[in-house]
C-alpha positions in Angstrom: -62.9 38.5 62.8 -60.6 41.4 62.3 -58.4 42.0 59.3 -55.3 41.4 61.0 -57.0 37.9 62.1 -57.8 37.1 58.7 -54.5 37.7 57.3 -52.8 35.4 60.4 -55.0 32.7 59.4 -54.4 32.8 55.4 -50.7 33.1 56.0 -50.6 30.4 59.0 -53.0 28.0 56.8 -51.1 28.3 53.5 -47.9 27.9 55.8 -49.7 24.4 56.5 -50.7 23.4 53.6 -47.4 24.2 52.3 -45.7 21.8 54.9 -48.0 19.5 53.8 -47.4 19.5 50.4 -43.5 19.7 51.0 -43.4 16.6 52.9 -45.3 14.1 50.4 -42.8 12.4 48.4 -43.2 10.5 44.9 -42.8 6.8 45.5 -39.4 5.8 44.8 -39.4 3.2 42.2 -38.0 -0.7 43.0 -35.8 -1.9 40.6 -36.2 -5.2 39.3 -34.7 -8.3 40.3 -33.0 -10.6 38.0 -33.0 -13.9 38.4 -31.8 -15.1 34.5 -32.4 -14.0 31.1 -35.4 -15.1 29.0 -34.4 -16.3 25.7 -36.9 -17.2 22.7 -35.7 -20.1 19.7 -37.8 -20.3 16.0 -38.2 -24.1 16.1 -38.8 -25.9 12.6 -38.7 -29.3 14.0 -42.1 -28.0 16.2 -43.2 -25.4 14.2 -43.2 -22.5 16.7 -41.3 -20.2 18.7 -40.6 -21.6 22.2 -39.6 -19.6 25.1 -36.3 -20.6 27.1 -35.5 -19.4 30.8 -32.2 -19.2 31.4 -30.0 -18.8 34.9 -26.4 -17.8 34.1 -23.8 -18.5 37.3 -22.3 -15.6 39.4 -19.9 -14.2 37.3 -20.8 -15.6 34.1 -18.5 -13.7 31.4 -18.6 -14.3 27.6 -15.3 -12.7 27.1 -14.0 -15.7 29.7 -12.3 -19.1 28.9 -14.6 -20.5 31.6 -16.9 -23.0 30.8 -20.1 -24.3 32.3 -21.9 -27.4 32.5 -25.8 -27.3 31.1 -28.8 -28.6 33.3 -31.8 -28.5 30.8 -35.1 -28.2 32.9 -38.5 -29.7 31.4 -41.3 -27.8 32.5 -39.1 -24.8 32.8 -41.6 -22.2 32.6 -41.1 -19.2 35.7 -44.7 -20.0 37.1 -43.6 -24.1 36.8 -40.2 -25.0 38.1 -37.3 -22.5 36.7 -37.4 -20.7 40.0 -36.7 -23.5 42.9 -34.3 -25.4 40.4 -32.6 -22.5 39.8 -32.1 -21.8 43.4 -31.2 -25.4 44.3 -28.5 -25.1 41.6 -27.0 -21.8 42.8 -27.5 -22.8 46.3 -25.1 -25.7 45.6 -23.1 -24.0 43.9 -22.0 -21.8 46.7 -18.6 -22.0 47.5 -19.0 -22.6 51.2 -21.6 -25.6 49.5 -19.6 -26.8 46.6 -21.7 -29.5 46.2 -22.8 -28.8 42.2 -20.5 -26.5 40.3 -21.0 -23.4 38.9 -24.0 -24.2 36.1 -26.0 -22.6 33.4 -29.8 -23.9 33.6 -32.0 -23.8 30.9 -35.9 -23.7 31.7 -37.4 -25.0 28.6 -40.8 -23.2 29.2 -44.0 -25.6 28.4 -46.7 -25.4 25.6 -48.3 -28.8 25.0 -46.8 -31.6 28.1 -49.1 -34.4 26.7 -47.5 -33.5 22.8 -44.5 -33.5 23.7 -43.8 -35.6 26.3 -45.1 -38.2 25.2 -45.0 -41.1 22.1 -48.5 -42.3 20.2 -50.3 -44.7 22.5 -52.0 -48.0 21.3 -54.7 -47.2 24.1 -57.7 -46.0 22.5 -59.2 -43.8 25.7 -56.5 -41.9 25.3 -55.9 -41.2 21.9 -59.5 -39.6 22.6 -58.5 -38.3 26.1 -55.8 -36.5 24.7 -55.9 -35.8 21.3 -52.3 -33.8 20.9 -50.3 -36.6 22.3 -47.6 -38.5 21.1 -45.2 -36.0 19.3 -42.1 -36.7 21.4 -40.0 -37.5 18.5 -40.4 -33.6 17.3 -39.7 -32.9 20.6 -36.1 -34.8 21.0 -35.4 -33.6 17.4 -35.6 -30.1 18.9 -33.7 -30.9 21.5 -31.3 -32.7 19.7 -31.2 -30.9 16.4 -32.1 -26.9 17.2 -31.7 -26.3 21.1 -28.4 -28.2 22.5 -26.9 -26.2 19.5 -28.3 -22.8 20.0 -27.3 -23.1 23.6 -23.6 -24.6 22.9 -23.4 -21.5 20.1 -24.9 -18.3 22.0 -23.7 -19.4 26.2 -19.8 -20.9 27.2 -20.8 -24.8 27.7 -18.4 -27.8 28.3 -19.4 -31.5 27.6 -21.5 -31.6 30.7 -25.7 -32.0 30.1 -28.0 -32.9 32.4 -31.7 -33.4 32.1 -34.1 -33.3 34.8 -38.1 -34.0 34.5 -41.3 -35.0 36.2 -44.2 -37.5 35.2 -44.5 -37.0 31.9 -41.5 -35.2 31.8 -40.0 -38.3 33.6 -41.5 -39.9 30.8 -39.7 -38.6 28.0 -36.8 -38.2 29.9 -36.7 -42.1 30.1 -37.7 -41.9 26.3 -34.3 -40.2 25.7 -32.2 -42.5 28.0 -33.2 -45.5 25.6 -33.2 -44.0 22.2 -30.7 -41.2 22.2 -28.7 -41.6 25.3 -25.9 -39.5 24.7 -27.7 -36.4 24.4 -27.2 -35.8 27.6 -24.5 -37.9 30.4 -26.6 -37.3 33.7 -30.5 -37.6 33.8 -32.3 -36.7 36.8 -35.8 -38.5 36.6 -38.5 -38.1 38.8 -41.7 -40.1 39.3 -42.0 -41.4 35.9 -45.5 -41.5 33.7 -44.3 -45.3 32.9 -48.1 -45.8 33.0 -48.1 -44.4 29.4 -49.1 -46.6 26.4 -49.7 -49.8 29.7 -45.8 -49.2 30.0 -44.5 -49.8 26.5 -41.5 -48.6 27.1 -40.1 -51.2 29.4 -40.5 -53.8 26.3 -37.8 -51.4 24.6 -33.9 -52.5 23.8 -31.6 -49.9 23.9 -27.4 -49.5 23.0 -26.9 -48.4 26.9 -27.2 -52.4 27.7 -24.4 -53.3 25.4 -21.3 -54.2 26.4 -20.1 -51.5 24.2 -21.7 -48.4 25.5 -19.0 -46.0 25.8 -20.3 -42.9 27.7 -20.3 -42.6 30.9 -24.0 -41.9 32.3 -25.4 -41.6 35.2 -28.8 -41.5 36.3 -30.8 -40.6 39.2 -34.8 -42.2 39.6 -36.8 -41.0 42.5 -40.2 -41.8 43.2 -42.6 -40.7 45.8 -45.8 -42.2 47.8 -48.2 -42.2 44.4 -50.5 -45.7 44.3 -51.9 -46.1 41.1 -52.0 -45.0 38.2 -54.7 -43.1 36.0 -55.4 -46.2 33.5 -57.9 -48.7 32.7 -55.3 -51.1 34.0 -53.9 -50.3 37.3 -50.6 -49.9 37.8 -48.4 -49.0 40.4 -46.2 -45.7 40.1 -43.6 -46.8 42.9 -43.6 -50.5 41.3 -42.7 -48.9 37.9 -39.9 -46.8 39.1 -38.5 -49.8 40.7 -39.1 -51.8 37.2 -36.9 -48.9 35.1 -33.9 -49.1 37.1 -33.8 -53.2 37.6 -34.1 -52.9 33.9 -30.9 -50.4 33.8 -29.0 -52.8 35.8 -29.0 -55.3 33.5 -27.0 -52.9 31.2 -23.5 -54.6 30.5 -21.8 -51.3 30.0 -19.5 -50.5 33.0 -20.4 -47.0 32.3 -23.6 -47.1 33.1 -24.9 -46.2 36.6 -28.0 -45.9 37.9 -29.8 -44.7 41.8 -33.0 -45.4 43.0 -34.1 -42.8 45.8 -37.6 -43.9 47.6 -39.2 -40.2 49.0 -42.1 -42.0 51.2 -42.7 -38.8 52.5 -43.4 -37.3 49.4 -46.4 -37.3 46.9 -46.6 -36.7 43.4 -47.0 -33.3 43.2 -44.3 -31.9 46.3 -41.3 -34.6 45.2 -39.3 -32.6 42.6 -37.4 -29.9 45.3 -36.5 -32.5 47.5 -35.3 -35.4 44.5 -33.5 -33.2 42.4 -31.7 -31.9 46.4 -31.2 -35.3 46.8 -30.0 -36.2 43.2 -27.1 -33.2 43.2 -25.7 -35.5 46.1 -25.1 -38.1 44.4 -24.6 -36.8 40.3 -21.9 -34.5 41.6 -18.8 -35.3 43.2 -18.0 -32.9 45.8 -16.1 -30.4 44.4 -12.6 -29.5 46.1 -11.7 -25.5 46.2 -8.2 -25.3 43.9 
């Protein structure tokens, strides 16, 4: 190969390699997308930090008059159910939907469900089977005492608050209902842990059965296709759900209400999407565009 040759093939292969090198691009970076803020709350009453996921509605402004109703998630970790009942709320809150209206959502993330969801059990297998249960009262002191404040304090909130749960979240939920029912005015409960402590809790009196009971509350019960129960004495999880709201119908307060939705088609573990869907039908009145 000739000189000349030489030099046509450096210049044509640097020429090449130059292209090459010319064309390859650094990969763009995504930006990330926002769903809601994560929040984090020093807790005396439980003696730890605790993680809160929060959705905010389109439009959300601090500076604004507007204020929003509060729908307090249990289990509301991102990798438990923040993410679908976020969506179900905004999805319903669409103004083309208008079924729910515009809401803030707070995902109280999990640490210990078995602490605190639940109350101290007489049954001895289980005081051994789960040795951190039964600290619910710490649990609704937070709630009561350190969290509804914090979020009334920091976000725009009206009088509206909602509560939804499952099983053991269902559980305490039904906990609250009895013992400190105004902490919240609609309570979404879902497949119930009743089961707990060879249902106890049904042998409980509570002010929303007296005459007296001035707040109005409504409350949704779903249960699923779930058989028995995990105890030495079987029960039945459907059979429960029925019991709780025969025994909220014999509430004399007129401003008491209470719906039973039966999800045959749905099992313990898939029933929360589809209850709390079908419990924003009947909560929330459909709400008329001004």
């Amino acid at each position: 190969m000739n000189k000349i040759s030489i030099l046509l093939f450096l210049i044509l292969s640097s020429t090449t390699i130059f292209s090459q090198t010319k064309k390859v691009k650094p990969a763009e970076t995504g930006k990330p997308f926002v769903l809601g803020v994560i929040d984090e709350i020093e807790s005396k009453e439980l003696g730890e930090k605790r993680i809160l996921n929060i959705y905010l509605p389109d439009n959300y402004k601090p500076e604004d008059a507007t204020k929003y109703p509060v729908i307090y998630l249990l289990d509301g970790s991102a990798d438990e159910d923040f993410i679908h009942i976020a969506g179900l709320v905004q999805f319903n809150s669409f103004e083309w939907i208008n079924q729910v209206p515009k809401s803030i959502v707070v995902g109280i993330a999990t640490v210990d469900r078995k602490r605190d969801f639940t109350f101290p059990t007489t049954i001895s297998k289980d005081q051994t089977k789960f040795a951190t249960a039964g600290h619910s009262d710490k649990f609704i002191s937070f709630i009561e005492k350190e969290l509804q404040p914090y979020i009334e304090k920091k976000y725009k909130t009206n009088n509206s608050k909602t509560i939804i749960g499952q099983s053991l979240g269902g559980l305490l939920e039904t906990e609250i209902l009895f013992k400190k029912p105004t902490l919240f005015n609609k309570y979404i409960i879902t497949s119930p842990s009743l089961w707990w402590d060879n249902g106890s809790l049904f042998n409980k009196d509570s002010v929303i059965f007296q005459e007296n009971f001035n707040q109005k509350t409504d409350i949704y019960i779903a249960v699923g296709k779930e058989g028995l129960t995990p105890t030495e004495i079987p029960r039945v999880m459907e059979v429960d759900a029925n019991l709780l709201v025969e025994k909220i119908k014999t509430s004399k307060s007129k401003n008491i209400k209470v719906y039973f939705d039966y999800l045959p088609e749905e099992n313990h573990g898939t029933i929360l999407h589809q209850a709390v869907s079908n419990a924003f039908r009947v909560l929330y009145p459909i709400q008329t565009a001004e």
